[in-house]
C-alpha positions as CSV (number, residue, x, y, z in Angstrom):
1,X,0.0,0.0,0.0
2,X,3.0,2.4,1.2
3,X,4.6,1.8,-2.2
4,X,1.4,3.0,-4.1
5,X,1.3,6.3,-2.0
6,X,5.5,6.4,-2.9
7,X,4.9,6.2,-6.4
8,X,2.6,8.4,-7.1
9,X,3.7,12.0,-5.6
10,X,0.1,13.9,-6.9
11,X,-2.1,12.0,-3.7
12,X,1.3,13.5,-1.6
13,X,0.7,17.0,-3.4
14,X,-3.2,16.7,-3.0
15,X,-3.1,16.2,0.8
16,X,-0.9,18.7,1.6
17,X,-2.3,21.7,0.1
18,X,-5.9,21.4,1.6
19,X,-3.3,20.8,5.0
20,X,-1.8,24.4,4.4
21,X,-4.5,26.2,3.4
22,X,-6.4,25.2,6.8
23,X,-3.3,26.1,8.5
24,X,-2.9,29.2,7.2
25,X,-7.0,29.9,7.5
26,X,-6.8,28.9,11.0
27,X,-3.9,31.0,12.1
28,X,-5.5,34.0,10.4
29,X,-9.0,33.4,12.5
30,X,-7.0,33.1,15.7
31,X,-5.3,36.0,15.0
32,X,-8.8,38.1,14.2
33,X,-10.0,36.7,16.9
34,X,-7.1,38.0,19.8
35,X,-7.1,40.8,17.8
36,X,-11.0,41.6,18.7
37,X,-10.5,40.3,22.1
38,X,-7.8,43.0,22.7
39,X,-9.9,45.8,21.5
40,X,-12.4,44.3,23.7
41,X,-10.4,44.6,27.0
42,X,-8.8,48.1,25.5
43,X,-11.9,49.5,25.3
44,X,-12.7,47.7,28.9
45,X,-9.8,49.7,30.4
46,X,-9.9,53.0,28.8
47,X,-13.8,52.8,30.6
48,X,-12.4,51.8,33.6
49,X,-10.0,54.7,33.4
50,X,-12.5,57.1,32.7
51,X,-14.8,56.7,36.3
């Protein structure tokens, strides 16, 4: 079975794009995400400031 896989390098190529693309689409929603959060508690603190 391994030497199928071996022999044929476009199943190799058609796993690992799909695997960057979520990487890369993952990292960039976690990264929205903390970024929102940290306006969030800004915005908390400047508030908090202000009484």
């Amino acid at each position: 079975m391994i030497e199928g896989v071996v022999a044929r390098p476009d199943l190799w190529a058609s796993y690992i794009w799909p695997a960057y693309i979520l990487t890369i689409g993952g990292m960039i929603a976690l990264l929205a995400w903390s970024w929102t959060a940290m306006r969030a508690a800004e915005k908390r603190a400047e508030e908090l400031k202000r009484k």
